[in-house]
C-alpha positions as CSV (number, residue, x, y, z in Angstrom):
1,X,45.4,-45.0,-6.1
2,X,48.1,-44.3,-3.6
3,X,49.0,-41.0,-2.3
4,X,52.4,-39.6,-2.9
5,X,54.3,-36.7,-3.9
6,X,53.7,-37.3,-8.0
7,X,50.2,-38.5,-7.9
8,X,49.0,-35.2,-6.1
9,X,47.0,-32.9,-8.4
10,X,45.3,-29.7,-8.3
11,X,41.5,-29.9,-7.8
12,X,39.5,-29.0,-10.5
13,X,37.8,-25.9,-9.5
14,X,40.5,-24.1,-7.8
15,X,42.2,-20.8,-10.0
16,X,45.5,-19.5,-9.6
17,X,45.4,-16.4,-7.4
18,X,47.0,-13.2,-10.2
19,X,49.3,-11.2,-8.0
20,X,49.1,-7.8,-9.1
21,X,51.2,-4.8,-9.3
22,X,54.3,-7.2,-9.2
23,X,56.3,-6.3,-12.0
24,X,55.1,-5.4,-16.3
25,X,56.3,-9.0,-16.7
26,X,53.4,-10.6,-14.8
27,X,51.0,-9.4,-17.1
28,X,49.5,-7.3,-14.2
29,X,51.8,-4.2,-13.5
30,X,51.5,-0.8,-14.3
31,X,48.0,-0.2,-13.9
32,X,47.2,-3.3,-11.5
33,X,44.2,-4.3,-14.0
34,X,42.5,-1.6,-13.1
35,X,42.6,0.2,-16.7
36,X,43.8,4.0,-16.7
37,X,43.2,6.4,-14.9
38,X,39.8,7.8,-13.1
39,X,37.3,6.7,-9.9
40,X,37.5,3.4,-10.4
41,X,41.3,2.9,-10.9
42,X,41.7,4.5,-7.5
43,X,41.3,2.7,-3.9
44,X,38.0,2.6,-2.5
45,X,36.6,4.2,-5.8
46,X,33.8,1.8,-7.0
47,X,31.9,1.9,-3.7
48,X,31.5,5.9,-3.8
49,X,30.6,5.9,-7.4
50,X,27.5,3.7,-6.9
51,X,26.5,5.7,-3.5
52,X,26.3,8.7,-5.8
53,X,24.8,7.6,-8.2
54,X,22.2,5.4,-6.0
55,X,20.9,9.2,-4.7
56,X,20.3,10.3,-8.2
57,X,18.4,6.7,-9.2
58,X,16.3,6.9,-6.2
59,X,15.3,10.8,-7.3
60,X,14.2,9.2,-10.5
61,X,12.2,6.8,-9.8
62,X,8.7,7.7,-9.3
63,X,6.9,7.3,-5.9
64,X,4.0,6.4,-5.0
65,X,1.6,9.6,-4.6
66,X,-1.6,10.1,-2.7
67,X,-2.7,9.1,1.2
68,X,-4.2,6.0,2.5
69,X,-6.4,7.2,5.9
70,X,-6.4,4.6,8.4
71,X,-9.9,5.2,9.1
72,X,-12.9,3.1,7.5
73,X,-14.9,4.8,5.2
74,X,-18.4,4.8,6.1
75,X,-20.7,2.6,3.4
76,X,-23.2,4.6,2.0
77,X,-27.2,3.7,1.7
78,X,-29.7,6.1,-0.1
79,X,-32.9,7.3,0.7
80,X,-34.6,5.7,-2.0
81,X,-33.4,2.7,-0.9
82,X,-34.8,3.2,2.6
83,X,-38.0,4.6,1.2
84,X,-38.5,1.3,-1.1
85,X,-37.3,-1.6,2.1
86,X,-38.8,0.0,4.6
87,X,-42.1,0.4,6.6
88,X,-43.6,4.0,7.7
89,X,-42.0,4.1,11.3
90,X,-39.9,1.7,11.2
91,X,-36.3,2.0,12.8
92,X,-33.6,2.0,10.5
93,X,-30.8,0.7,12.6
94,X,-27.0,-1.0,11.2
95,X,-28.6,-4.2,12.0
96,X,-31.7,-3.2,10.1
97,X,-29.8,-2.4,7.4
98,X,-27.9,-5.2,7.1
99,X,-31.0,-7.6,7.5
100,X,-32.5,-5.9,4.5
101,X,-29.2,-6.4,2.3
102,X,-27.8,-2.6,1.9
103,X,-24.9,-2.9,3.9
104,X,-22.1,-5.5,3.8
105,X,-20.2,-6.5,7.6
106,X,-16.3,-5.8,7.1
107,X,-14.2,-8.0,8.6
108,X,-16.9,-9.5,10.7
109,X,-17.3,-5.9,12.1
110,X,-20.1,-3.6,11.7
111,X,-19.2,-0.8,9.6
112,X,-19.7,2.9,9.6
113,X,-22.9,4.2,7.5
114,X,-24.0,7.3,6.1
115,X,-27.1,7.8,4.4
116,X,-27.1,10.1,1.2
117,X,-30.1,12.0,0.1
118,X,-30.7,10.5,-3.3
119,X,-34.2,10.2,-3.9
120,X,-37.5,11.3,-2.5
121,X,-38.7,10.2,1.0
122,X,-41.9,9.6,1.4
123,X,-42.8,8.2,5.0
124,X,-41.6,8.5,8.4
125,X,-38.6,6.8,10.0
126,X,-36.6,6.8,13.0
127,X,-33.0,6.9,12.3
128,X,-30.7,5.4,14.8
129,X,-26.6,5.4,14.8
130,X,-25.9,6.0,11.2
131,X,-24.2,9.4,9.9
132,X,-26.5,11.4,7.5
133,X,-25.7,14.2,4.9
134,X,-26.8,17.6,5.5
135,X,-29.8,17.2,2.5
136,X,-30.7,14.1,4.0
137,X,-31.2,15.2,7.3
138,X,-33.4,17.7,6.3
139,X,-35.6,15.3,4.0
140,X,-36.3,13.3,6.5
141,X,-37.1,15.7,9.0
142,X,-39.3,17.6,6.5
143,X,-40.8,14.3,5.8
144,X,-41.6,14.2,10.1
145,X,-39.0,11.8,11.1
146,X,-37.0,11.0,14.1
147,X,-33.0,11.0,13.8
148,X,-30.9,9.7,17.1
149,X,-27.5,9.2,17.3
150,X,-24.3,9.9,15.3
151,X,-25.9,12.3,13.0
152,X,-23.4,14.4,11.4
C-alpha cells in the first residue's frame, strides 16, 4: 500500500492527549479532573500526602527487636563428657577435643570453648586454651588438676 495523505492512520496504541482546564465544554473544566476540593485537588498535593503518611506506616510496622553480637559464641563441652573420653592426665586441648567428637570446626576455624561443670570429675587433667566456668574450675582443681591458658 502506498503512502499518501488518505491512507495515513493513527497507530493503534496511541490515546488522544485530554487537555484540561480548557473550557466546561471539553468535558474537563472546572475542576480539571481532579474531583472537589482537598489535598489532592491542589498542585503538588499527592506527593505530601503519601510522605506523611509513609512516617506513620513505618511507626506501625513492627521492627525487628533484640541484638545480634558479632562475636562467636564459645561451644560448650561438660565435665562429664571429659571425665567419660578422657584418660587420667591427659591434656584436654581444642584439638583434643575435636579428635574425640565434642566440638564441631566453624567455618573451617577453630572455635572458642568453654567447659561447663555438669557432672562429677573424677581424674586429673591438664586443661589447655579453653574458657572454664567458675564451678568447673574449682572441680577440677579440687579434683588436682592443672588449668593453663584462657581460663576465665
Amino acid at each position: 500500500m502506498e503512502l499518501s495523505l488518505h491512507t495515513l492512520t493513527r497507530g493503534a496504541n496511541l490515546r488522544k492527549k485530554r487537555r484540561i482546564g480548557r473550557g466546561n465544554a471539553s468535558g474537563h473544566g472546572t475542576h480539571s479532573g481532579r474531583g472537589l476540593n482537598g489535598q489532592s485537588s491542589r498542585s503538588g498535593g499527592k506527593g505530601g500526602r503519601k510522605l506523611k503518611a509513609f512516617k506513620q506506616q513505618l511507626q506501625s510496622i513492627p521492627k525487628m527487636g533484640g541484638f545480634k553480637s558479632p562475636y562467636d559464641k564459645p561451644q560448650t563441652v561438660s565435665l562429664k563428657d571429659i571425665n567419660t573420653r578422657f584418660c587420667e592426665n591427659d591434656i584436654v586441648t581444642l584439638q583434643s577435643l575435636l579428635s574425640h567428637k565434642l566440638i564441631n570446626k566453624e567455618g573451617g576455624r577453630m572455635p572458642i570453648v568453654k567447659i561447663l561443670s555438669n557432672g562429677r570429675i573424677s581424674k586429673k587433667f591438664i586443661i589447655k586454651d579453653c574458657l572454664l566456668s567458675e564451678s568447673a574450675k574449682e572441680k577440677v582443681i579440687a579434683a588436682g588438676g592443672v588449668i593453663h591458658g584462657l581460663a576465665s
